[in-house]
C-alpha positions as CSV (number, residue, x, y, z in Angstrom):
1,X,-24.6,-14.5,6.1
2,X,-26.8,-16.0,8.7
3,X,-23.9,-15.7,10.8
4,X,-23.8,-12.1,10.4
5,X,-27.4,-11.3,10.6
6,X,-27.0,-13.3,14.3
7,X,-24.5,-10.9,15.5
8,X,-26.3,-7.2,14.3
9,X,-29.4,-8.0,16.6
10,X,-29.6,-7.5,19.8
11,X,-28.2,-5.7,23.1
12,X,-24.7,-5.6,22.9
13,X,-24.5,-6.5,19.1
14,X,-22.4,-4.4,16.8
15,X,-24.8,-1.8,14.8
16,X,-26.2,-2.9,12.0
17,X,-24.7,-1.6,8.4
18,X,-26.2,0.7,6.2
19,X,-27.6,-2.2,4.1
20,X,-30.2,-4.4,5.6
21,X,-28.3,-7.7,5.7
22,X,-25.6,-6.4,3.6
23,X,-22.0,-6.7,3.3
24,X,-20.2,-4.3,6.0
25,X,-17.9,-1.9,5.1
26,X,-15.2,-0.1,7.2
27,X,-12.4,2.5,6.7
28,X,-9.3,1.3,8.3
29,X,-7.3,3.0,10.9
30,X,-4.3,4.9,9.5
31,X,-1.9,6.9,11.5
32,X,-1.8,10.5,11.1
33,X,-4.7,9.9,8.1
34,X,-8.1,8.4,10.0
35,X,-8.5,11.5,12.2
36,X,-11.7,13.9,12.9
37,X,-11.2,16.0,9.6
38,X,-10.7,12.9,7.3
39,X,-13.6,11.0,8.5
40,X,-15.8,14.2,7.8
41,X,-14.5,14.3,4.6
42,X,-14.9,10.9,3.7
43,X,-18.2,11.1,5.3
44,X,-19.3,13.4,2.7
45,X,-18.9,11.3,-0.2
46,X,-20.2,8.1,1.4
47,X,-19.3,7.0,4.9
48,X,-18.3,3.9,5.5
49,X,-20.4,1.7,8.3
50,X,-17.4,1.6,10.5
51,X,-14.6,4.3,11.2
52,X,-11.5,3.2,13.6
53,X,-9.5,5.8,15.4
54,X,-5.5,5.9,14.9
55,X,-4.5,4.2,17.8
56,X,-4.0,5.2,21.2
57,X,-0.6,4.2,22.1
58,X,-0.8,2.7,25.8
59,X,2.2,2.6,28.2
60,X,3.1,3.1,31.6
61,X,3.1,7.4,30.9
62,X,0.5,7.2,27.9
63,X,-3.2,9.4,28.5
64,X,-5.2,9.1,25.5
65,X,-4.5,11.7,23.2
66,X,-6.7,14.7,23.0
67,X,-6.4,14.9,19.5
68,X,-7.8,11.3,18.6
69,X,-10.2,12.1,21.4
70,X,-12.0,14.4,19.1
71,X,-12.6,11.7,16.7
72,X,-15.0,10.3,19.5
73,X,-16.3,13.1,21.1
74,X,-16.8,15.4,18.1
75,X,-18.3,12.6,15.7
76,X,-20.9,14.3,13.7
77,X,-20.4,11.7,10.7
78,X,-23.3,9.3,11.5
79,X,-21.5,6.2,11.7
80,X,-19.8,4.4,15.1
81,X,-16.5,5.0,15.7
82,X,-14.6,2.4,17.2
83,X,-11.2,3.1,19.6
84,X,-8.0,1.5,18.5
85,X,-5.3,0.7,21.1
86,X,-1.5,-0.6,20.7
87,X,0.6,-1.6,23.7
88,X,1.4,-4.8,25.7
89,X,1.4,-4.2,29.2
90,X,-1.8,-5.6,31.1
91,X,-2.9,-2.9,33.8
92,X,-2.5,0.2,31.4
93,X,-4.3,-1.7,28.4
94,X,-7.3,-2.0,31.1
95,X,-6.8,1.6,32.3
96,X,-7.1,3.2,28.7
97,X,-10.1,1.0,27.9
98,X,-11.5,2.2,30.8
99,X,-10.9,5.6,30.6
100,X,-11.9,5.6,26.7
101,X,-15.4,3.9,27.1
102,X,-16.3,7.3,29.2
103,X,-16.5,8.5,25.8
104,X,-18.6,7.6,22.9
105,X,-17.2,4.8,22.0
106,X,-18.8,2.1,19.6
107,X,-16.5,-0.4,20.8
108,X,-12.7,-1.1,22.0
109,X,-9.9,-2.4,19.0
110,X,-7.0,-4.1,19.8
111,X,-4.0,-3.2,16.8
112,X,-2.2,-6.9,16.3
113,X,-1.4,-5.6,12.5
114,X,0.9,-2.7,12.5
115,X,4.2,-4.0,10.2
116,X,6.4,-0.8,10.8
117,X,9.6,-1.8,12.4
118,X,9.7,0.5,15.0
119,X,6.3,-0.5,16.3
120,X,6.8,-3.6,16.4
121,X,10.4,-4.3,17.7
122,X,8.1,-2.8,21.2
123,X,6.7,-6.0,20.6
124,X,3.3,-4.5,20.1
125,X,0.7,-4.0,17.1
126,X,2.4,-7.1,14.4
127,X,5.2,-8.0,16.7
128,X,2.8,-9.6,19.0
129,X,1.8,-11.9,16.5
130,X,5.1,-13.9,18.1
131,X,3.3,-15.0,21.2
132,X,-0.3,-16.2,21.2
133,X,0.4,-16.5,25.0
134,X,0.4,-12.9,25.6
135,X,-2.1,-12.0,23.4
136,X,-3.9,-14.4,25.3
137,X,-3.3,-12.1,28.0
138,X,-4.3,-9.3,26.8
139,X,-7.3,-10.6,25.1
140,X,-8.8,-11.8,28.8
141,X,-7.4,-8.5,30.4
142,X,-9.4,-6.1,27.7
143,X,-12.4,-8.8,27.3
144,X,-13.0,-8.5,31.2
145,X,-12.6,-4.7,30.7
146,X,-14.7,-3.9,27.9
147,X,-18.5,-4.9,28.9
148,X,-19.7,-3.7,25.1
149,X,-18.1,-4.5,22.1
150,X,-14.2,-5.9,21.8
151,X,-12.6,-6.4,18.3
152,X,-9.4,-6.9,16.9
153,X,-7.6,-6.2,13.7
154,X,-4.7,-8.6,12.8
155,X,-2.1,-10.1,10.0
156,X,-1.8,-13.8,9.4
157,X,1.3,-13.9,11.3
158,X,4.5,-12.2,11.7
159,X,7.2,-13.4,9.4
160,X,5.4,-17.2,9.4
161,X,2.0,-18.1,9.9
162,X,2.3,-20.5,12.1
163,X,0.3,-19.3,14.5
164,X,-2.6,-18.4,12.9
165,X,-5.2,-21.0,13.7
166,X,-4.1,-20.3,17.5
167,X,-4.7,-16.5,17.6
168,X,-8.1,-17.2,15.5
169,X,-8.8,-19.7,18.4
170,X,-7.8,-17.2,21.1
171,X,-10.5,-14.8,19.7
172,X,-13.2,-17.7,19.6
173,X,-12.1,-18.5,23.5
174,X,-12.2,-14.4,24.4
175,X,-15.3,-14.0,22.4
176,X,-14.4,-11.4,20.4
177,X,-17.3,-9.4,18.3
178,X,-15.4,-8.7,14.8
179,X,-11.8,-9.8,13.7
180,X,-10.3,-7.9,10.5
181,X,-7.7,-9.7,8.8
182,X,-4.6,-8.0,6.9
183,X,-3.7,-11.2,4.8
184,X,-0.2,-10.6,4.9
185,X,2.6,-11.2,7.2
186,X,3.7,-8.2,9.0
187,X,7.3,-9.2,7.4
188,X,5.4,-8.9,3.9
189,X,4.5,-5.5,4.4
190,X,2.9,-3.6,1.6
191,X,5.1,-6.5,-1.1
192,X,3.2,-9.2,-1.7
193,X,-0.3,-10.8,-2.8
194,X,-2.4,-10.7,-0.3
195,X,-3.3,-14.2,1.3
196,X,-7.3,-14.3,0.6
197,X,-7.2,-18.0,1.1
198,X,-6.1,-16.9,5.0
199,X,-9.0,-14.4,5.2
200,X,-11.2,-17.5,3.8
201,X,-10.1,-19.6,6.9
202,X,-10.3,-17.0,9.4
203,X,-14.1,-16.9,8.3
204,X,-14.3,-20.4,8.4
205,X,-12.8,-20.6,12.1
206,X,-14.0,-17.7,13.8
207,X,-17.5,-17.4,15.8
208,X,-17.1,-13.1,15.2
209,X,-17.7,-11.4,11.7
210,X,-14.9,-11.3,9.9
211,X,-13.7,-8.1,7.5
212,X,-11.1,-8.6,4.9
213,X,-8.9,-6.5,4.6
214,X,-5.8,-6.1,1.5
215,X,-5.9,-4.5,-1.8
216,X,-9.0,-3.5,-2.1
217,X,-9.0,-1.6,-4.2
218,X,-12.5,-1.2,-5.9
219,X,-16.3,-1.8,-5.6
220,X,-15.9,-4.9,-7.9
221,X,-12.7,-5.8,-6.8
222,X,-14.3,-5.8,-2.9
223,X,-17.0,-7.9,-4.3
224,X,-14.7,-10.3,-5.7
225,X,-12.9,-10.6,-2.3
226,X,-16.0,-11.3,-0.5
227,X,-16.9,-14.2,-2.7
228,X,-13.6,-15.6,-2.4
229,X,-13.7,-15.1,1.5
230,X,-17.3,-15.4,2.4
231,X,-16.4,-12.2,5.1
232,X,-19.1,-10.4,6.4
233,X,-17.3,-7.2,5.0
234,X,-14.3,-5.5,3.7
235,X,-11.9,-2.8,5.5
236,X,-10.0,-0.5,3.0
237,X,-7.6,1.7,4.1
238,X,-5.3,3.5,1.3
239,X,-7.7,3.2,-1.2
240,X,-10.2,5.1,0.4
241,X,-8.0,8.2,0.4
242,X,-7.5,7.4,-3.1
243,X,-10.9,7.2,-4.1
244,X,-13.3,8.5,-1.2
245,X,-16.4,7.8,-3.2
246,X,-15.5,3.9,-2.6
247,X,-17.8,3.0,0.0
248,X,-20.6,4.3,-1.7
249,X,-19.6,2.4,-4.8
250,X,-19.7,-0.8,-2.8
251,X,-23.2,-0.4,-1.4
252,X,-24.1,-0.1,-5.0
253,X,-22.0,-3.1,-6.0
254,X,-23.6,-4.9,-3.3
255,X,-27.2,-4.2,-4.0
256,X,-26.9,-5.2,-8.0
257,X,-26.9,-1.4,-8.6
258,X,-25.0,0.6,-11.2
259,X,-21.7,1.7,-9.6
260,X,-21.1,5.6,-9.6
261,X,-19.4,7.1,-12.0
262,X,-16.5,9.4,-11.2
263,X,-14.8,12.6,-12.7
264,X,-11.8,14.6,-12.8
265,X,-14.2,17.8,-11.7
266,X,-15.2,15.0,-8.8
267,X,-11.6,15.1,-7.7
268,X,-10.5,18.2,-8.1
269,X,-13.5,19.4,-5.7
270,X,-12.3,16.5,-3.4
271,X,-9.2,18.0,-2.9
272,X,-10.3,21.1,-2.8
273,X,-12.3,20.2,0.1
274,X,-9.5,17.9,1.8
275,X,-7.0,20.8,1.6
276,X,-9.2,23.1,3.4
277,X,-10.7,20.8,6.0
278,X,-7.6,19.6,6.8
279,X,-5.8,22.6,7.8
280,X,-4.7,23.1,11.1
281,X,-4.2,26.8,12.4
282,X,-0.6,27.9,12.7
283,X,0.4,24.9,10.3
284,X,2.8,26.5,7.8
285,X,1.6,26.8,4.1
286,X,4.6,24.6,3.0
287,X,3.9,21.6,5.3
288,X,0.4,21.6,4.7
289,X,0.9,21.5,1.2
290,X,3.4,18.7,2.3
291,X,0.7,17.1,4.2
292,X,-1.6,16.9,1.3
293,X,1.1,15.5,-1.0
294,X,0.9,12.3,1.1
295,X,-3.3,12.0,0.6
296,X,-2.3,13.4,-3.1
297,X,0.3,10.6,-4.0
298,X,-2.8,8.1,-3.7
299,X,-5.2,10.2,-5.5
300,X,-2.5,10.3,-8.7
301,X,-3.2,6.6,-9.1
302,X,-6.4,7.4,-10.7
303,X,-6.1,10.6,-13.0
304,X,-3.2,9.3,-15.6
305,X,-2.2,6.2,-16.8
306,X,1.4,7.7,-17.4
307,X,1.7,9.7,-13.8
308,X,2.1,13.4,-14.7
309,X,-0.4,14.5,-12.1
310,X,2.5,13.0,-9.2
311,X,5.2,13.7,-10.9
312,X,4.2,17.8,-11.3
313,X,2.1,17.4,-7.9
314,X,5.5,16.5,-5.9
315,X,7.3,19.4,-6.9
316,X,5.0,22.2,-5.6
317,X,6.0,23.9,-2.6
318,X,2.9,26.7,-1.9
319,X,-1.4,26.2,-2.1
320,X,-1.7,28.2,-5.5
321,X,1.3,25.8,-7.0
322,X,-0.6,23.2,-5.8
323,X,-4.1,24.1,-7.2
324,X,-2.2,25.1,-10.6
325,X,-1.0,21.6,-11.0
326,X,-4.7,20.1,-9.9
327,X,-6.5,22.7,-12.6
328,X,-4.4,21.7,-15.1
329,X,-4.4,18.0,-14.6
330,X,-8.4,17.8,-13.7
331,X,-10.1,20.4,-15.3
332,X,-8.4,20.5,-18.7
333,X,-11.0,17.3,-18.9
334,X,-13.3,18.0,-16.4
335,X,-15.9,14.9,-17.9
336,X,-13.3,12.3,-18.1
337,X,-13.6,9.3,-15.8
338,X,-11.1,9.2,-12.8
339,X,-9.6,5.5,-12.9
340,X,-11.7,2.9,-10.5
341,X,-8.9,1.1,-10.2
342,X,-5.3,2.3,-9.9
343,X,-3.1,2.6,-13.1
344,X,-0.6,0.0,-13.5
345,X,2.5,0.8,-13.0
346,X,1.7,4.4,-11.7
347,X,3.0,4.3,-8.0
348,X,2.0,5.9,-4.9
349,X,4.9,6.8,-3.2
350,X,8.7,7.6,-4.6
351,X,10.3,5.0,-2.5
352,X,7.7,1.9,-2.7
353,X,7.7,-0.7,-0.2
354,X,9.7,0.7,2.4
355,X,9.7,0.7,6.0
356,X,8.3,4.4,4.6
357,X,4.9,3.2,4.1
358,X,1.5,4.3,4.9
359,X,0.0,1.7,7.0
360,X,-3.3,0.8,8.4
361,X,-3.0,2.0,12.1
362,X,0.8,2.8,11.6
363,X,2.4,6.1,11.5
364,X,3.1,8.4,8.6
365,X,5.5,10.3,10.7
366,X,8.0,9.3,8.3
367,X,6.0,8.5,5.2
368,X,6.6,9.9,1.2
369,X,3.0,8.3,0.4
């Protein structure tokens, strides 16, 4: 912790967390999920310290995109936002980072975590977890580019972590100001446990803050993880858009204070507010619907243990279908509790653990979650 308290002082230093010397928090970067309208949203039930754009994808015909550009510019949440970028080659990594700290920027990210195949087989995001000497690269490249704050979010490796301890070393050598850590491969995907014992190194290697990141799924289950870790915080991604009230819960978790207690009425107005903030004008009425189904299949987690909400949920087509199915799911109990922690068994999306996956700073172009 004394580590932590050295690096939220001072010019240059990332801004200090909602808790005086507390544990950080901050909502991971998800494709087609962490834009403008869902960081309001989540804002609104308990902001997280740190948001992350979805990335800017950087090539040789690449401008950063308007639309992630409003994440920056129109940031009325109260928190920092922090630029993500994926892409390999050297001069237009420095040109983006250049053009995006004209913005308000709290800092520049560099994605060395996205597992979906067709990111990486561009050898960028996870696949550049192959070769510490380009990362190397393009750590000195955006390090000499970025004069404020320069992070990175990674996995422990790509289908071996081999070259773990080198990439941690490579952000000692770069001086990078906060490292999150996936503690999966990028070949792992969404499958298996996540390696905390990883996280626990990176934190014991690394001169930056360290955020854990995996399965968090919880308040408790984020304090847990911190124990186990010593991090200075925890990044949750999917579970946020499960449960948006879950950075608030962790403050309280953190201070010794009781955690909040959620209902079904809580969700059903949290949809309600999602559906409409969401909306984009000239979107159709069936994809929007669509589009909520993949915030909705994460939500289902918590409202039955047998999965009724889902499976009635999936099958609606128009908005008054939609709120039909919510009303009579959530408000036939409007007191009961809404799960903290997901139902076993009760799965987010139809086909789990595909390349179909929603993914921190990956796309959902493709995604049944």
């Amino acid at each position: 912790m004394e580590q932590l308290r050295s690096v939220l002082t001072g010019p240059g230093r990332l801004p200090p967390g909602q808790q005086a010397g507390g544990s950080l928090t901050a909502l991971a970067p998800m494709q087609d999920v962490t834009d403008l309208a869902f960081m309001r949203v989540i804002a609104r039930y308990g902001a997280p310290d740190y948001f992350f754009t979805e990335f800017f994808r950087v090539h040789a015909q690449s401008r950063p995109e308007k639309h992630i550009l409003r994440s920056l510019d129109e940031n009325d949440t109260g928190r920092p936002v922090f630029a993500q970028l994926i892409g390999e080659d050297l001069h237009h990594l420095e040109r983006t980072a250049a053009e995006l700290l004209r913005h308000p920027v709290a800092g520049i990210d560099l994605n060395l975590g996205c597992p979906a195949p067709k990111v990486y087989k561009k050898n960028v995001g996870g696949g550049l977890l192959r070769e510490p000497g380009r990362i190397a690269e393009i750590f000195a490249t955006l390090r000499a580019a970025v004069p404020g704050l320069f992070t990175v979010k990674m996995r422990i490796g790509f289908d071996t972590t081999d070259n773990f301890d080198r990439i941690v070393d490579l952000v000692n050598e770069h001086r990078v100001d906060l490292l999150s850590v996936h503690g999966r491969t990028v070949k792992e995907m969404y499958r298996n446990e996540v390696h905390y014992d990883f996280i626990a190194r990176a934190v014991g290697r690394a001169r930056c803050p360290v955020l854990a990141n995996g399965n968090v799924t919880s308040a408790v289950r984020a304090s847990s993880i911190l124990a186990a870790t010593g991090a200075a915080g925890v990044m949750i991604g999917r579970h946020a858009i499960r449960n948006p009230w879950i950075f608030r819960q962790c403050r309280e978790k953190f201070a010794g204070q009781a955690i909040t207690r959620i209902s079904l009425a809580d969700v059903h107005g949290y949809i309600d507010h999602l559906f409409h903030a969401t909306q984009v004008a000239g979107l159709p009425e069936r994809a929007h619907v669509n589009k909520m189904k993949k915030y909705l299949n994460f939500v289902g987690q918590g409202v039955d243990a047998a999965g009724a909400f889902l499976h009635d949920m999936r099958r609606t087509e128009t908005e008054k279908d939609l709120f039909s199915i919510c009303d009579r799911h959530l408000l036939a109990e409007p007191t009961r509790e809404f799960s903290v922690e997901p139902y076993p068994g009760v799965i987010a999306r139809p086909n789990c653990e595909t390349p179909s996956v929603v993914t921190d700073g990956c796309s959902l172009e493709t995604i049944t979650a």
